[in-house]
N, C-alpha and C positions, 0 to 999 in steps of 0.2 A: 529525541529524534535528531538524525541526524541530514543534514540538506546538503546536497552537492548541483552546484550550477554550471551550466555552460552555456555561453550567449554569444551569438555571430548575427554579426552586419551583414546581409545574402549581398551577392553580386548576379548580374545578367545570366552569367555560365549556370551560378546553384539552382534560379529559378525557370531554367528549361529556355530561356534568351538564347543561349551559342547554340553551334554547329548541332550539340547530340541530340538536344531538347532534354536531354534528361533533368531531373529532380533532384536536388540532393542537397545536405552539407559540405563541404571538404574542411577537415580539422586540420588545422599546420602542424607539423611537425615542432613546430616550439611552443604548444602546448603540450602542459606539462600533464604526466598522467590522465589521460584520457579515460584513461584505463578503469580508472578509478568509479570511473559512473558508468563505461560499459564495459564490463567487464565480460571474460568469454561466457561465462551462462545469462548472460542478458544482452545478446546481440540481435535480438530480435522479440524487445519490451513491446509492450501494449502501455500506450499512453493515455491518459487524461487529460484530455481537449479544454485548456484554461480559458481558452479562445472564447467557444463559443457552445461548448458542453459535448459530450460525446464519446467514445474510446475509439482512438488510433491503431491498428493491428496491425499497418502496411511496412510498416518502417522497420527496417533491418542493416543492419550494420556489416560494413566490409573493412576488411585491413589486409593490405596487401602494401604497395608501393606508395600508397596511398590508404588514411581512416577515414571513411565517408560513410558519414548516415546517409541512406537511399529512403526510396517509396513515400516519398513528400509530394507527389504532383497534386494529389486531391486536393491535400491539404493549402498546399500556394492557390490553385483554382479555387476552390471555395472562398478563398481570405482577399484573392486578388492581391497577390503578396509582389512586391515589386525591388531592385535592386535598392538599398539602403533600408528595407525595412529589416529587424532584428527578429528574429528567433532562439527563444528559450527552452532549454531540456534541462528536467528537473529530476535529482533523484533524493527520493524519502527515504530513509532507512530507519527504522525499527526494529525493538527486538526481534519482533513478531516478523517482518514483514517489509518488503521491499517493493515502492511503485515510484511510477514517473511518468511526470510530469510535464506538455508543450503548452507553450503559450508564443504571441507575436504580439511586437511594436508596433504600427504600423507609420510610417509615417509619412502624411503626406504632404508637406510643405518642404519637404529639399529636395534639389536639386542634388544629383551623385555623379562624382568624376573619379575616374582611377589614371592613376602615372602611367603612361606608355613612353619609351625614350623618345616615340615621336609626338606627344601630346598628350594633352589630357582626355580620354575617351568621356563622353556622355551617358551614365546609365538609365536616365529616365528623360529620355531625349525629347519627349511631350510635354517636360515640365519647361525645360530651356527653350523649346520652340514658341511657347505662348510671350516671349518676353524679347525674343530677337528682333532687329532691326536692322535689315540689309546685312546678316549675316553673324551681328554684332549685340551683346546687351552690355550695357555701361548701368553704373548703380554707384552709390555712395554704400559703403556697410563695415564690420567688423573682422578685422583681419589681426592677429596675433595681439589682440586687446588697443590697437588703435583703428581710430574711423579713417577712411580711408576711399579712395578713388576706386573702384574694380571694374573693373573689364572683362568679357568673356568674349575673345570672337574664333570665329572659324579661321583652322589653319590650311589643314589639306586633307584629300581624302586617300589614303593608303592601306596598303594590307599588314596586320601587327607582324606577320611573319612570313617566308617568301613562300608558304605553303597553304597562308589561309585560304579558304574559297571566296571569303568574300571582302568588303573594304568595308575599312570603319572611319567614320569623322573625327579628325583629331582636332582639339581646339587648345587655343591659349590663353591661361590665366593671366594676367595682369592686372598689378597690386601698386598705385603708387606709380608706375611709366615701368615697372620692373616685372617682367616675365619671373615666375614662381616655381616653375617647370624642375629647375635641379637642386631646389629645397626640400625635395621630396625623392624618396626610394620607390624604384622600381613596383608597381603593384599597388602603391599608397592610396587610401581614399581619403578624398576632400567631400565633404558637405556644403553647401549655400544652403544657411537654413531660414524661410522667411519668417519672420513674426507679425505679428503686427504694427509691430512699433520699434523692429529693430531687423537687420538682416545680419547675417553673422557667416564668413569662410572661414571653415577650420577642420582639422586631419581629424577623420575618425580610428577610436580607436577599434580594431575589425573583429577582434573576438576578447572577451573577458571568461573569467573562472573563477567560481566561489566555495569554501567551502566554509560552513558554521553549522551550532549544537544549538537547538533549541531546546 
């Protein structure tokens, strides 16, 4: 058998959060071969629910200017899927026989931030709000394998772009008295992940791809 994976970190925009509300994936462009797991007679699989059991039939696939798996809203509603959690598309090949397979991460102990040149936007702004303090949360935790001072506080509120309709919170990391802002590219995701016993800041990586023979 052969197995081909694709795994994405969701953002606000995939899980219906922005303007359109839609549902969806969006696959970059610097993934490689896409192609390879949906190919054109499989743009529109029937999935097996790893989740929580079931068959998927909504989900169809567009390429255009953009590769985006569609018809996930159910699926985010039901799971209560939230920006930073992961989603999994699996594909089985057989001699016989070709299926595929969704599953999700869920996870709920980070905090998610993405680069904006004007700050870091907040994507589960409910998790950062439980911990603010006159606009500000200070923490001891791990940053590029040393412990370290951290700071999160609020910067300004402005529109990402001169067209957006509406304004988003931009805040500032600080690492050590050092703003972290142009350590990072354009669109980058950072994590605050709590544990128990340890808090850890550090770049997620936003999509992976596997392929191996069992």
């Amino acid at each position: 058998m052969k197995i081909k994976q694709f795994i994405k970190s969701l953002n606000n925009t995939e899980v219906g959060k922005g303007g359109t509300h839609e549902c969806y994936v969006l696959v970059s462009k610097k993934v490689p071969d896409i192609e390879n797991i949906f190919d054109l007679n499989n743009f529109k699989p029937k999935f097996y629910n790893l989740k929580n059991g079931g068959i998927i039939n909504s989900v169809h696939i567009t390429k255009g200017g953009e590769f985006r798996i569609n018809g996930l809203g159910d699926f985010y509603r039901n799971n209560n899927v939230n920006a930073g959690d992961e989603i999994l598309f699996e594909r089985r090949d057989t001699q016989d026989s070709t299926e595929f397979f969704i599953d999700l991460n869920i996870k709920t102990n980070i905090i998610t931030f993405q680069k904006n040149s004007k700050g870091f936007e907040v994507l589960n702004m409910d998790r950062l709000t439980r911990h603010l303090n006159g606009k500000k949360y200070e923490l001891k935790g791990f940053f590029n394998d040393n412990f370290q001072d951290i700071k999160i506080e609020f910067k300004e509120s402005s529109r990402k772009r001169s067209d957006s309709p509406e304004m988003t919170d931009f805040y500032n990391i600080i690492v050590s008295d050092k703003n972290i802002l142009n350590e990072f590219k354009s669109n980058d995701f950072l994590v605050l992940e709590e544990l128990p016993n340890q808090t850890t800041l550090k770049k997620v990586v936003v999509w992976q791809k596997y392929e191996f023979q069992l």
